[in-house]
N, C-alpha and C positions, 0 to 999 in steps of 0.2 A: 184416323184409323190406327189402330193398335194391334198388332199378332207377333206371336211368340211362338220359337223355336225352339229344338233340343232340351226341353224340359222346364223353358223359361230362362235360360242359360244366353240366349237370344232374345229384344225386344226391336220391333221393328216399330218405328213413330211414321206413316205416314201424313203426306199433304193432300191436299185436292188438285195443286199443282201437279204431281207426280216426284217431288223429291221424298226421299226415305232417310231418316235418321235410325242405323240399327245403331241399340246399346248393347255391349257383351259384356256378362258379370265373368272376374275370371279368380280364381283362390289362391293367387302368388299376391304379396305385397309389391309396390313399385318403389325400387331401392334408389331411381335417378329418373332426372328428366320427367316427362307430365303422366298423370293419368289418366287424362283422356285418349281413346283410341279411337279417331272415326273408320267407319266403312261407310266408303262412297263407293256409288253403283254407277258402273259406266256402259258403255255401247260394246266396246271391247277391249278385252284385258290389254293384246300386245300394241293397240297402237294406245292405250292411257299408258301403259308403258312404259311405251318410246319418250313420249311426253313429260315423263316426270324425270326421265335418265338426261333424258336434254336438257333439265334444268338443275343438273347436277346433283341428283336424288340417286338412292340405291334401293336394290332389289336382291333377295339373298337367292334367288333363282330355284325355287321353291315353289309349285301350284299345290292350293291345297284345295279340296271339295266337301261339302256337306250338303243332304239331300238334293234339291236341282241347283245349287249354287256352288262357283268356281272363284277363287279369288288368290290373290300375289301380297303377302305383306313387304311394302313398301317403304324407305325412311327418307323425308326431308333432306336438306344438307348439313342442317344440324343436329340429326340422329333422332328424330320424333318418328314416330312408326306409326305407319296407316295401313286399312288394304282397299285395293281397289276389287270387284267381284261382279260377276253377272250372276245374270238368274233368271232365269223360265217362269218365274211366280212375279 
């Protein structure tokens, strides 16, 4: 299954399993480090979290929101940046 956000700006790849691969186009070049970004979608923001802080990951302490979705960009501990997000849809 396939649906798109924000203008297409958003593509969400679902499974039958229930996992989501969203891709976001974005118009800055990446000057270091990788250009892929996942959003992985979890149960809840503060305890995935915890979870990634416990394993010596950062959080710029930052929620950001778009339509029913909430999500934390996150980094690795060698600076690769994710976000984790929920969502009502």
């Amino acid at each position: 299954m396939e649906e798109t956000s924000d203008e297409g700006r958003f593509v969400f790849l679902a499974a039958a399993n229930g996992h989501i691969l969203s891709l976001q186009r974005v118009p800055e070049r990446k000057s270091v480090k990788n250009r892929v970004h996942l959003d992985i979608r979890v149960g809840d923001l503060g305890t995935a979290t915890d979870a990634v802080l416990a394993l010596d990951g950062t959080w710029d302490g930052n929620e950001r929101a778009l339509d029913d979705a909430r999500w934390r960009t996150l980094g690795d501990p060698e600076g690769n940046e994710f976000d984790i997000y929920v969502s009502a849809g």
